[in-house]
DOPAKOL-214104 format. One record per residue (C-alpha): x, y, z. Coordinates in steps of 0.001 Angstrom, whole numbers, plus 500000, padded with zeros to 6 digits. Layout:
% DOPAKOL-214104
XYZ...
END
This chain:
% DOPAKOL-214104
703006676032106025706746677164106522709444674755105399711749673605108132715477674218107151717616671818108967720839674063108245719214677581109204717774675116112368721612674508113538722578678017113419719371679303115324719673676893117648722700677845119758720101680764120391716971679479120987717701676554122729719140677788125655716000680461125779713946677162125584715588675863128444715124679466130535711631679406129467710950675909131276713090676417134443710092679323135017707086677382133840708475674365136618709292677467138826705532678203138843704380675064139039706773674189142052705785677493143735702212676424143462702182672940144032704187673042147557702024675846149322698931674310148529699060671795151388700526674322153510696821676973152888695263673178153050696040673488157120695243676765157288692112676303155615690731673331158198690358671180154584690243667436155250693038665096153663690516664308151385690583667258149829694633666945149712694923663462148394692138664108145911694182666944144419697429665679144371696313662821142287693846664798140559697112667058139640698989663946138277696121662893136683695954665460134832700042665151133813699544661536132734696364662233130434697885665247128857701369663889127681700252661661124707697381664202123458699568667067123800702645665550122106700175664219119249698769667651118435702676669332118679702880666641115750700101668601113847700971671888114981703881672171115823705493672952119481704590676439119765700997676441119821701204673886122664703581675592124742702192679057124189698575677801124669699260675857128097702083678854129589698613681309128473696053679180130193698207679174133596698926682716133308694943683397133960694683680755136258694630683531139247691210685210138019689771682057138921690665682465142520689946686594142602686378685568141024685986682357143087688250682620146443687640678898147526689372676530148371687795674390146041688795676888142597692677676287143801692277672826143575690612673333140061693579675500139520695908672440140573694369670358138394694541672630135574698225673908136125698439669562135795697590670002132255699687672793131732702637670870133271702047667664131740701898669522128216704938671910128782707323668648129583706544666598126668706039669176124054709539670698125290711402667407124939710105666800121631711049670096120526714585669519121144713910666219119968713207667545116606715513670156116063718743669186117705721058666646115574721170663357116690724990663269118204723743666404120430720398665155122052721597663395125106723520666562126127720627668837125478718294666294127300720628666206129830720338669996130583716775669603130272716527667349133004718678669344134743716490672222134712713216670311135443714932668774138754716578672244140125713482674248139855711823671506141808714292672163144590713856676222144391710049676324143562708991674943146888711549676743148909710076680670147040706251679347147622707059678836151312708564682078151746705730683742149768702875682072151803704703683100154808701900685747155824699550683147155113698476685475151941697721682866148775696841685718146678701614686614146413701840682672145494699489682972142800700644686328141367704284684983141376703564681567139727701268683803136861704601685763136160706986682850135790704165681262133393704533685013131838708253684786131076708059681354130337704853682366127406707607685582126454710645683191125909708508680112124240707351683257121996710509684013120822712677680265121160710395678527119034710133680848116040713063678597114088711752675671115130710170672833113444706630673939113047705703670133113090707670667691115042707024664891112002707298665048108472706406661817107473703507659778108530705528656088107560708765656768109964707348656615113091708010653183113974709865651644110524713336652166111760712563650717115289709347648237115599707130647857118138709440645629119838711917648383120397708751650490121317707718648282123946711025647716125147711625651498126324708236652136127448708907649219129897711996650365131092710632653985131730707478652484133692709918650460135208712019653652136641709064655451137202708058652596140087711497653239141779710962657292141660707149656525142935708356654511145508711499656808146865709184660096147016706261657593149083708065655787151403711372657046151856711019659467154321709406656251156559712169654051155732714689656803156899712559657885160341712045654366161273715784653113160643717906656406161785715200658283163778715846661098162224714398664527162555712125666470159788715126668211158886717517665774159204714824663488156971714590666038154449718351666426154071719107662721153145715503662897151096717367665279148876720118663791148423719708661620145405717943664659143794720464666919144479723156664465142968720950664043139899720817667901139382724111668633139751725711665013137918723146665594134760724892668034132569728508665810133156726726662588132321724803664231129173728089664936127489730447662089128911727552659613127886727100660951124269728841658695122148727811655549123753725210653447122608722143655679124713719949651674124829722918650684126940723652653916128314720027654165129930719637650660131024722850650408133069721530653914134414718456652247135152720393649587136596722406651720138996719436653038140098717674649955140940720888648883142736720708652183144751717078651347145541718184647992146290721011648748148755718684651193150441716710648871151166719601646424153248720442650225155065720888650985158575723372653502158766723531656612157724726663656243155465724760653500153946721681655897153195724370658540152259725779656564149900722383654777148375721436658094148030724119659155146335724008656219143631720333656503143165721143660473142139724320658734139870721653656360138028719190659137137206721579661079135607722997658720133315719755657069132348717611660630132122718758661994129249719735659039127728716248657491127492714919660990126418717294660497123675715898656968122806712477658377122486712994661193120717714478658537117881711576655944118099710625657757114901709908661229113433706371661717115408708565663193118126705941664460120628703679661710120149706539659389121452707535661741124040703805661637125254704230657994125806707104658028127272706159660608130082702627658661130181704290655163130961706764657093133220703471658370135211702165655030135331705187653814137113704993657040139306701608655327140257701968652059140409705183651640142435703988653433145574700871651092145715703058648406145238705150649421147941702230649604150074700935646651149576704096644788150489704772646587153473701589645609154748702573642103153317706103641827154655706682644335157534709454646218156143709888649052154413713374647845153049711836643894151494709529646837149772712227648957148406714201645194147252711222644198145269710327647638143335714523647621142511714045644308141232711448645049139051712313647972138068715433646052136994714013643653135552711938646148132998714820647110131518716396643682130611714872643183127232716473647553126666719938645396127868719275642908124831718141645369122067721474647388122414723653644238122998722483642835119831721951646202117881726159645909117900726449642642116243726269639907119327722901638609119341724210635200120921725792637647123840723114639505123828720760636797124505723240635174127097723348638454129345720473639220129486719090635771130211721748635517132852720791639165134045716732638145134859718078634971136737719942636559138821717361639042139419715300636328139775717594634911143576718260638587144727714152638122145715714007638031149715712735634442150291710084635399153495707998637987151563705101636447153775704587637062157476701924634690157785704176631830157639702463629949160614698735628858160594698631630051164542700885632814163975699681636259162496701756639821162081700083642769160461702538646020159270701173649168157919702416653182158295701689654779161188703107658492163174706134657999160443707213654361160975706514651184160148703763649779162970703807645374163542700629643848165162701744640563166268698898637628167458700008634185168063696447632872168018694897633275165021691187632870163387689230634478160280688389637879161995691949638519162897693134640031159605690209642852160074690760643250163989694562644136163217693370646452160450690548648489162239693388648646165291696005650495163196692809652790161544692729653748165409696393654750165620695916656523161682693063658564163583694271659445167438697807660200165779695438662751163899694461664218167094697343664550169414699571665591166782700483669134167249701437669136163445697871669044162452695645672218162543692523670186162485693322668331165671692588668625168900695909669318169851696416671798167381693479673561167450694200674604171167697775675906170555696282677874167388694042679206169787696520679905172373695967683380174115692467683861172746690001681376173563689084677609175348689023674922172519686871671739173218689044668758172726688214665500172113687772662835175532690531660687174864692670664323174056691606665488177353692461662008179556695969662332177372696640666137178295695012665178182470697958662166182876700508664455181259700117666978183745700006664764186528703483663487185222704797667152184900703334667909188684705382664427190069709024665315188007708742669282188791708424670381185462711761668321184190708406666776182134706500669315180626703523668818177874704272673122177144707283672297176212705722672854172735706588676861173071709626675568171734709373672119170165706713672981167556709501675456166117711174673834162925714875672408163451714417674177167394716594671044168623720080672534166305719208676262167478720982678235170445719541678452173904719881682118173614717055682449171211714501680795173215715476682818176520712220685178175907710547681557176037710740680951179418707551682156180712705609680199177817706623676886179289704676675967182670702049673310183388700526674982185431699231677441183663697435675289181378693646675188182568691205672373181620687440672061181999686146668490182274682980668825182492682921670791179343686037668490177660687814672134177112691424673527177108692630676964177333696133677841177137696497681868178767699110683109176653700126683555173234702832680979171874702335678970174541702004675673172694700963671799173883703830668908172926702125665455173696704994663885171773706906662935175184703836660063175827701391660105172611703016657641171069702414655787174312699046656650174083698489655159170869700135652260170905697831651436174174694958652344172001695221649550169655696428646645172207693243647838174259691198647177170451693260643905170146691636642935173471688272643911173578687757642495170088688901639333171668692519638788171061693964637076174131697585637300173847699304639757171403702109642728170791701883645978169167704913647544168124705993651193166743709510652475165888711464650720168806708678650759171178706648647639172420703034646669174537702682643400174852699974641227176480698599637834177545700078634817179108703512634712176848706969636046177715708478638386175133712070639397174155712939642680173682715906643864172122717582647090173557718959649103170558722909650391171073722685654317171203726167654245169725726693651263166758724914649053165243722753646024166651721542645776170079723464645651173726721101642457174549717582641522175581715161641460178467712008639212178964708209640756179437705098639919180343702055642290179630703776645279179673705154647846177761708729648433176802709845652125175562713381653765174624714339657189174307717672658639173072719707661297171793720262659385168253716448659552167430716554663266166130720037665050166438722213666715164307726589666701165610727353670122165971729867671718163840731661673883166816735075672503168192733969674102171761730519672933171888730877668961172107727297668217172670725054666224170663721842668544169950719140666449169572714854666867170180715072665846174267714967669677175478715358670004179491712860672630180335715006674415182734717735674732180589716382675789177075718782672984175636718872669488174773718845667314178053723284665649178054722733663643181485722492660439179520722549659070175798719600656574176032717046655061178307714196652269178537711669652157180762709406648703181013705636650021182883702292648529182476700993650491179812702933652345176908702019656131177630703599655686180999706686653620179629706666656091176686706750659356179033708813657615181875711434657163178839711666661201178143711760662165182513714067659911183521716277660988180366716309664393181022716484663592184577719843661150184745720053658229186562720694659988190280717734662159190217716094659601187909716257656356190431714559658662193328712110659434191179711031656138190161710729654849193832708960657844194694705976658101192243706576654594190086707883651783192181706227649254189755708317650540186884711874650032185986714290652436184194717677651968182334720046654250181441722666654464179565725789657096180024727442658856177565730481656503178756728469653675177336728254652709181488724721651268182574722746652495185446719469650406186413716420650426188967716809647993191387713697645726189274714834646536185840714291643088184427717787640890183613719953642494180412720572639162178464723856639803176283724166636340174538
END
């Protein structure tokens, strides 16, 4: 067995560790490239979620079980049997699929490539771990992280471009060759390395206790919740406060990644000489502020700047409490291996937890509060240790004690919505927001009517959205130009009443539309580059068969958009469940828009297009209340000539987003026709608009608001109440 030499380790070392870090930017370059085009051939493939879900978790599974075993045997071994072993076993991973071309070997593959992962990140750390000196690990963990966190960002970005012929066989071959330069570099980086990451079987916990031990594994779970939670339920938290678009969405998603990336190597050397307990709990701290303040958001600064901080936190606590860890003792990868592992768990746990108090609470945001909280509160005990490591145990013991009471108040006090005997509100996740079920009268079955109504809304959202292949919606525009498609009943009464509202506006509503909409970011592109278009957008070329429950559309890239009314549509779904199932009075309520019913009078709030809060209220009785606006999905374009907003409202007849007003709501007896009444009288303007109410919906009522901020009303538009 060679002898490690700690002085020829310091001189090899300003080689091979930066050839360690090239060699696992390309194994998490594979594994991005994989991981992100899998859903993507999921589509394709007609697979159910099921099969999504299953592998996903399967995947980090797989990353959670790995990290201990695989940092125990680099404590045998050494770290380059472990790292050559998993980059070799994800190098053949393609034969699989050549031999086996199913979709079910590429989620054996995923599940696999889990392993590889989960063995390729701890064994890595404690490599450094064990043969950097102690006054250089948080720099080098810092880079490390670094590394990781970028080549999440690229991977996915290279996969889509790779899968864009819809070929898997290109993804495959290029994640096999980053494994292959990754196997080529780990050959040659961990030559001078330690060939075991421990020396002596007593050191592994003498100089810190299981106290200590317990202390950081706590903390880590307790970050891992708020990183579990942001990648779960952010994106619903952003679409439901700032109606944003999916690019838009993904932008501020990034954000606190993309700070983290770019902050990490600063942090790792700025942070070095401070004590790294304190170091990564007031990084953990920060974060759990960020998460915290997120939560309380309902700007876009705010999210811009909660963002921001989140990304800030990371950065000083990452390499920090990789530094920790990699002290706990001399069994290096074994405590890595725990440290990813109760990382993982936290991954887990926190967006379950979220879940469970969204349903709970209503909000997204109480959710985000309680995970920061307790995510704070695992690293108070991490606060003690390295107070009272310097000397102040008294001080020690009075901050933190001080610290977990005032944790303790920053809990919201109405966690509960079921604060009322007769009063009942159910919240889950539905077509990106948050969705509230509100019955005043209450008995035992209403709990499991309010859940088997929003199961309805989980499964028609499934059907009308164009998004999803295995709908009936998308089916039919896959199959546009080449066949009929049968469609599902309530997907054909949908597409019948949207039609009959594109015959009564002239086309200024049009369910086509989708020639353009289903094109990513279409609403911040030219006009010019949909002029050859034109001809794909028409009603009336859409043929239906009832009899048979069939669609056809004639030409190729013509494409269905029900999103002008589906929302509508679902929202009516589950009231009409609510009633049948016997609930007398009651109000569902999705992202801003309302149907309420029974003998009660509602208030509705009308959101300000332009600032914060709302511009007053207007009392209903079983109807539905819907808004539509150009601050759901925009982006502010960047031209000093072109002053207009461009946002997802496109005006058929001009290939551009619709600038005749800035907002509307529309109050109708059922949602669909509130919810499509909302887009035509946008796009329409108030002249044109009014006339067209009377015309074809004298028993609705329209509002509009100008870009002046000026309000235009139907005649019957109920009372705007202002105080």
């Amino acid at each position: 067995m060679p002898i490690y030499n700690p002085k020829l380790s310091q001189i090899l070392t300003k080689f091979n560790m930066p050839m360690l870090m090239v060699a696992v930017f390309a194994a998490s370059m594979g594994t991005g490239v994989f991981t992100f085009t899998l859903p993507l051939m999921n589509l394709d493939e007609k697979a159910g979620g099921m099969w999504l879900g299953t592998g996903f978790a399967g995947y980090f599974l797989a990353k959670l079980l790995i990290a201990p075993l695989s940092g125990s045997f680099a404590d045998r071994h050494g770290s380059a049997k472990p790292l050559l072993y998993a980059c070799g076993a994800a190098i053949l991973l393609p034969l699989l699929y050549v031999l086996f071309p199913t979709i079910e070997t590429l989620y054996a593959i995923q599940f696999i490539l889990g392993l590889c992962a989960g063995t390729i990140r701890t064994v890595s750390m404690a490599a450094i771990g064990a043969g950097m000196e102690s006054d250089k690990l948080s720099s080098r963990f810092a880079i490390l992280s670094a590394v990781m966190n970028s080549s999440f960002l690229l991977g996915p970005l290279l996969g889509g471009l790779l899968y864009i012929d819809k070929d898997y066989l290109p993804v495959l071959g290029t994640m096999s060759a980053f494994m292959g330069l990754a196997f080529i570099i780990f050959t040659f980086s961990t030559q001078h390395m330690p060939t075991r990451t421990t020396e002596k079987k007593d050191e592994a916990h003498n100089s810190t206790g299981t106290s200590h031990y317990i202390s950081i594994m706590t903390a880590l779970f307790g970050r891992g919740m708020g990183i579990g939670s942001l990648i779960a339920f952010y994106p619903v938290l952003l679409t439901s406060s700032l109606q944003l678009g999916p690019g838009s969405t993904a932008l501020f998603f990034c954000i606190p990644s993309l700070t983290t990336v770019l902050l990490l190597p600063i942090f790792g050397k700025l942070m070095a000489g401070f004590d790294r307990r304190l170091t990564t709990s007031a990084g953990m701290l920060t974060s759990a502020l960020a998460l915290y303040i997120l939560g309380e958001c309902s700007t876009a600064s705010g999210f811009l700047f909660g963002g921001i901080l989140s990304g800030i936190g990371a950065a000083v606590s990452m390499p920090a409490s990789m530094a920790v860890c990699s002290e706990l003792g001399s069994a290096k990868g074994k405590n890595m291996g725990y440290a990813n592992m109760a990382a993982n768990i936290g991954f887990i746990t926190g967006p379950l937890f979220c879940g469970f108090m969204v349903s709970s609470s209503g909000h997204v945001g109480t959710s985000f509060k309680l995970t920061a909280i307790a995510g704070a509160m695992a690293a108070v005990h991490l606060i003690y240790e390295g107070i009272s490591g310097r000397g102040f145990k008294k001080s020690a013991l009075t901050i933190s004690t001080l610290t977990f009471i005032g944790l303790l108040m920053l809990i919201p006090q109405n966690l509960q919505q079921n604060t009322r005997k007769d009063f009942f509100r159910y919240s889950d996740v539905a077509m990106g927001t948050v969705v509230n079920l509100t019955i005043p009268e209450t008995d035992s079955r209403t709990e499991k009517i309010a859940k088997e109504a929003v199961s309805i809304m989980h499964r028609l959202q499934k059907d009308l959205d164009h998004r999803n292949k295995l709908g009936s919606i998308g089916q039919v525009n896959h199959e546009a130009g080449k066949k009929w498609v049968h469609v599902s009943n309530k997907t054909l009464q949908t597409i019948k009443r949207g039609l009959d509202i594109s015959a009564k506006s002239g086309g200024s509503f049009d369910i086509t539309i989708g020639a353009i909409t289903t094109t990513p970011f279409y609403y911040a592109l030219d006009k010019s580059r949909f002029a050859g278009h034109k001809e794909l957008i028409n009603y009336r070329l859409l043929k239906i068969d009832p009899e048979q429950t069939k669609v056809f559309l004639p030409k190729k890239g013509m494409a269905i958009d029900l999103g002008g009314l589906a929302k509508g549509t679902i929202i009516d779904a589950a009231a009409d469940y609510l009633k049948s199932s016997g609930i007398r009075t009651g109000m569902v309520e999705a992202g801003g828009d309302f149907m309420v019913f029974g003998d009660r009078d509602w208030s509705i709030g009308i959101r300000n297009p332009r600032g914060d809060g709302i511009i007053g209220h207007i009392m209903v009785k079983d109807k539905a209340v819907c808004g539509s606006g150009d601050y759901y999905q925009f982006i502010i374009p960047i031209s000093k000539e072109d002053k207009t907003r461009k946002h997802h409202i496109f005006d058929p007849a001009l290939l551009q987003s619709s600038s005749e007003s800035i907002a509307t709501t529309t109050v109708a007896p059922d949602a669909e026709t509130a919810d499509a009444l909302a887009t035509t009288v946008f796009i329409m303007g108030p002249e044109k608009g009014n006339k067209f109410m009377e015309e074809h919906f004298p028993d609705c009522s329209a509002m509009w608001i100008l870009p002046d901020m000026s309000i235009v009303t139907t005649k019957n538009f109920p009372k705007i109440i202002t105080h």
